[in-house]
C-alpha positions as a LaTeX table, in Angstrom:
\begin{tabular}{lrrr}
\hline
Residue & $x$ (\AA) & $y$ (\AA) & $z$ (\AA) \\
\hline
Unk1 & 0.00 & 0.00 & 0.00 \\
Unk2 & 1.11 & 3.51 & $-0.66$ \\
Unk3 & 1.39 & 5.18 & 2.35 \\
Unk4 & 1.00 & 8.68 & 1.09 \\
Unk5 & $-2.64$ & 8.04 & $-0.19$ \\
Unk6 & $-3.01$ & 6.50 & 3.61 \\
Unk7 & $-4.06$ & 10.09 & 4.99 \\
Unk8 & $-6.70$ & 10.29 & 2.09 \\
Unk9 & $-8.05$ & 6.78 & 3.09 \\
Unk10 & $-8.50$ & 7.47 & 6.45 \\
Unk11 & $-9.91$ & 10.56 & 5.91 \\
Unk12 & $-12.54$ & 9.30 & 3.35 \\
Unk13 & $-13.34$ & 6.30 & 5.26 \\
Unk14 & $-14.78$ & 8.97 & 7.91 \\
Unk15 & $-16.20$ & 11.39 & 5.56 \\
Unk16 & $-18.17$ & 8.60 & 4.01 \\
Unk17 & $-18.79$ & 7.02 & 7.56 \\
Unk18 & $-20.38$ & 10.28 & 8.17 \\
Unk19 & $-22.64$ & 10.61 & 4.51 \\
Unk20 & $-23.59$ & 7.19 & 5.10 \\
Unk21 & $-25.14$ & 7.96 & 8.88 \\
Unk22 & $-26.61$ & 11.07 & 6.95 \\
Unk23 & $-28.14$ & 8.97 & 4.05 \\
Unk24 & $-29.25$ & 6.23 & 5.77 \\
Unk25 & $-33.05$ & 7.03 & 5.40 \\
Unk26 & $-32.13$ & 7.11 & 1.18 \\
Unk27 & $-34.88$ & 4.86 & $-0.44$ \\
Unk28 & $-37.79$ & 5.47 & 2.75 \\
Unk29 & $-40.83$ & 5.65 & 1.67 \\
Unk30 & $-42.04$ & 9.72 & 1.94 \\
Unk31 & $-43.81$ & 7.83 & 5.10 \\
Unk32 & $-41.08$ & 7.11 & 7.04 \\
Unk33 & $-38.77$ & 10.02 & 6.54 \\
Unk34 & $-39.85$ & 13.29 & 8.62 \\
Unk35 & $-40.08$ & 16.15 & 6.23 \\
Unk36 & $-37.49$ & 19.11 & 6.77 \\
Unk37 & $-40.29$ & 20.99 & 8.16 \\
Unk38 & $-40.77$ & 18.60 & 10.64 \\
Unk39 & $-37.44$ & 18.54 & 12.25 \\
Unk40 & $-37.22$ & 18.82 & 15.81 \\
Unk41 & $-36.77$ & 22.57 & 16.74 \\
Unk42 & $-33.86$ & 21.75 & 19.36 \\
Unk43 & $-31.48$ & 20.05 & 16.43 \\
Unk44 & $-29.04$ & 23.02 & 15.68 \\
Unk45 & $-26.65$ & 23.00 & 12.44 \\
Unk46 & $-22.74$ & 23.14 & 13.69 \\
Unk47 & $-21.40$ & 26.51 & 13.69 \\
Unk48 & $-19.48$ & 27.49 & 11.19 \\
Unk49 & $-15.98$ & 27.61 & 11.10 \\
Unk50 & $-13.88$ & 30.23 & 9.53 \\
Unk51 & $-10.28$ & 29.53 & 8.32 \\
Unk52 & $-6.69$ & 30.75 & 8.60 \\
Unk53 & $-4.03$ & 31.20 & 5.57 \\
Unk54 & $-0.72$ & 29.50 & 5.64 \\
Unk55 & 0.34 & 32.85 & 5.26 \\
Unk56 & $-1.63$ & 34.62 & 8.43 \\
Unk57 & $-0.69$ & 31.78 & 10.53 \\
Unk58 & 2.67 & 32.04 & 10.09 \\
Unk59 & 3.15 & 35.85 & 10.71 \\
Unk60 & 1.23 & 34.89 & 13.93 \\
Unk61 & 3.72 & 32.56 & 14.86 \\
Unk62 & 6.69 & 35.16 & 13.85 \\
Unk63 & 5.06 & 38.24 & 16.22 \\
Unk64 & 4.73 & 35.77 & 19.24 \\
Unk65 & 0.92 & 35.49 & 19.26 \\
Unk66 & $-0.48$ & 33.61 & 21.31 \\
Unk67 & $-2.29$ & 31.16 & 18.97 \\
Unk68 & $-3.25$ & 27.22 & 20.27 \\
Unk69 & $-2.50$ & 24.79 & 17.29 \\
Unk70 & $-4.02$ & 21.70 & 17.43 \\
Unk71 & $-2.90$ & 18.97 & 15.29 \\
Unk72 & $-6.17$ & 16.90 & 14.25 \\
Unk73 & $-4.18$ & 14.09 & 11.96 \\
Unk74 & $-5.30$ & 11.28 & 11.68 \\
Unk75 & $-2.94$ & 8.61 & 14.04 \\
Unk76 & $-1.38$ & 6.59 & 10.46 \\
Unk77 & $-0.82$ & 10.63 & 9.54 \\
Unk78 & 0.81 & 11.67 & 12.38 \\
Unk79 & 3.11 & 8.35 & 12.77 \\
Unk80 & 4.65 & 8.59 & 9.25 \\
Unk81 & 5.74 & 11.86 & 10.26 \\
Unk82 & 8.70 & 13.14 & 12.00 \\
Unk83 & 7.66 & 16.78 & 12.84 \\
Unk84 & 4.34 & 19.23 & 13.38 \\
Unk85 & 3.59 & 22.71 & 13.43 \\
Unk86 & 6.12 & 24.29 & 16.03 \\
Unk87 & 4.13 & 24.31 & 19.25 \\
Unk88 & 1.39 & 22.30 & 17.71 \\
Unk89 & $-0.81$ & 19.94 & 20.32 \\
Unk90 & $-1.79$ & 17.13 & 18.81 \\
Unk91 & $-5.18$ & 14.93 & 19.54 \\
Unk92 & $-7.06$ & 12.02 & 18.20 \\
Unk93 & $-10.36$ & 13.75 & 17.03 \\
Unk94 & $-12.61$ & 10.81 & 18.36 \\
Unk95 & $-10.96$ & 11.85 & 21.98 \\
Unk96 & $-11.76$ & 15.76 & 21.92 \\
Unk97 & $-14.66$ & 16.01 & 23.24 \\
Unk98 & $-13.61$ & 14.09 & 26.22 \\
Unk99 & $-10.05$ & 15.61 & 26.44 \\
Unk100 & $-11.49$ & 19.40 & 27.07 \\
Unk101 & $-11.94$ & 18.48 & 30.63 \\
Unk102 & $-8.12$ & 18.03 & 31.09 \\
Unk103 & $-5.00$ & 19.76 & 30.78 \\
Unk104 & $-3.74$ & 22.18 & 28.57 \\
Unk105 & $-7.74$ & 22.65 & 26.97 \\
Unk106 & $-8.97$ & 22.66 & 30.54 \\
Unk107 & $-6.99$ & 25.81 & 31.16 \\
Unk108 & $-7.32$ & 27.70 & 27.79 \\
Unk109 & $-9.05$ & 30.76 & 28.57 \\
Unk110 & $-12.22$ & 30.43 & 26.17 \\
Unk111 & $-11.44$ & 34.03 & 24.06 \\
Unk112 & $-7.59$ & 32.34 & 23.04 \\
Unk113 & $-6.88$ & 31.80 & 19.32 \\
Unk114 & $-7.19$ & 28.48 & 18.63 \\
Unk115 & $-6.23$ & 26.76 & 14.47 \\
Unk116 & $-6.95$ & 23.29 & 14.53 \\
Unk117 & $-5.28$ & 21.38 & 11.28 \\
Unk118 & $-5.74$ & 17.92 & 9.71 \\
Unk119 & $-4.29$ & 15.66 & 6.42 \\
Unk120 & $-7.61$ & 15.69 & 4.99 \\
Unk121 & $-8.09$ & 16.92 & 1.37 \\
Unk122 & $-10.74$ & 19.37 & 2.74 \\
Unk123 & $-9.86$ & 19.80 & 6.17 \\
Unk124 & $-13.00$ & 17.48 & 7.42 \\
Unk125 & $-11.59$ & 16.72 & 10.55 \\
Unk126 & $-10.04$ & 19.72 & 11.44 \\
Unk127 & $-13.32$ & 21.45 & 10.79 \\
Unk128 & $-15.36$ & 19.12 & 13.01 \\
Unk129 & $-12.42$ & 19.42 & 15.59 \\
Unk130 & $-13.06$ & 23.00 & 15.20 \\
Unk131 & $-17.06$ & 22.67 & 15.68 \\
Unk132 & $-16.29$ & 20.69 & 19.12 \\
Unk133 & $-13.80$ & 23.71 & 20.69 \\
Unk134 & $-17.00$ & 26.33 & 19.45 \\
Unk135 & $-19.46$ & 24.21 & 21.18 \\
Unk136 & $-17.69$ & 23.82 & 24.01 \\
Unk137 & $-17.53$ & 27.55 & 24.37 \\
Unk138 & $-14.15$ & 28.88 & 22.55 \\
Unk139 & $-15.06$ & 31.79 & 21.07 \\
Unk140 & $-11.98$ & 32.53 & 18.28 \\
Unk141 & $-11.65$ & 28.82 & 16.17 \\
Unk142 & $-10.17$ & 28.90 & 12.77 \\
Unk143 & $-9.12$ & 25.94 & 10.69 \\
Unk144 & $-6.11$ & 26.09 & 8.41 \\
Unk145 & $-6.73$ & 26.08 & 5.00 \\
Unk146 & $-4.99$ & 23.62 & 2.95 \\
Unk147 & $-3.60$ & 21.80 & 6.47 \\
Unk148 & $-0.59$ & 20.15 & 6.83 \\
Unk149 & 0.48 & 19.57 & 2.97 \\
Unk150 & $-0.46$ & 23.43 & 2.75 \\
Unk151 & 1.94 & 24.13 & 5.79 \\
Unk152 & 4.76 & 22.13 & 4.26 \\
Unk153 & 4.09 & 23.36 & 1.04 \\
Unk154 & 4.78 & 26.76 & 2.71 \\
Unk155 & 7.56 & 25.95 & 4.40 \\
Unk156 & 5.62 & 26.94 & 7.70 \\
Unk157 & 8.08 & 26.22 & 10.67 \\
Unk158 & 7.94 & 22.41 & 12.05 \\
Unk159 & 9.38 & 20.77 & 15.01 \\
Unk160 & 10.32 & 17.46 & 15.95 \\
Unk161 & 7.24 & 15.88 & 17.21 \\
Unk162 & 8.25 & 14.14 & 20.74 \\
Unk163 & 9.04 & 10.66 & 20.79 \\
Unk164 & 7.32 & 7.80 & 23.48 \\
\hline
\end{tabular}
């Protein structure tokens, strides 16, 4: 198996995991499925999620800003790698939710820039990662456009990632 196409498996395999929740009613009878109208009025859409340029991030990083980076790979991703964003936390997206009641997320005050990233062709996971930290009360999300290839693309600064 190639391993560079692994990132794009992994990240289909939950995209369509996801479309095929979301299109599980496909072929109902008009009978069974609720009509939009009749949704339930305390379903909300996720927010939405703005994103950060390569570019912006990295004069961030130059000035000193305080900006959180969290690194949303996917584990296969984030093994065949040797580095991250400089400073970058990474987290297994399945685990967020559960991992904002400890440390460092526990402590972030809520207003703190926060970029979440991800391997995925179109960011998927780093966008839901980003939903999770807005629903959970952070008020200043952004996802980075273009991810990691973007970032290396860039030449965006990297670090060792640490070794266990």
């Amino acid at each position: 198996m190639n391993f560079r196409k692994l990132p794009v498996i992994v990240c289909a395999f939950f995209l369509s995991f996801g479309i095929g929740a979301a299109t599980a009613g496909v072929g109902a009878t008009s009978a069974q499925a609720p009509a939009p109208a009749q949704a339930k009025p305390d379903q909300t859409k996720p927010p939405e999620v703005e994103q950060i340029t390569v570019e912006e991030l990295k004069a961030k990083l130059a000035k000193n800003e305080a900006v959180t980076i969290v690194d949303m790979r996917a584990i296969e991703s984030f093994v065949q790698s040797n580095d991250k964003i400089k400073g970058a936390i990474h987290i297994k997206a399945r685990r967020l939710h559960y991992r904002l009641s400890f440390s460092p997320f526990k402590e972030l005050p809520r207003d703190r820039e926060l970029v979440t990233y991800c391997a995925c062709p179109s960011d998927e996971i780093a966008v839901r990662g980003a939903q999770v930290f807005m629903e959970a009360g952070f008020k200043r999300v952004r996802v980075l456009k273009g991810g990691w290839h973007a970032w290396l693309k860039a030449g965006g600064p990297v670090e060792s990632k640490p070794k266990v």
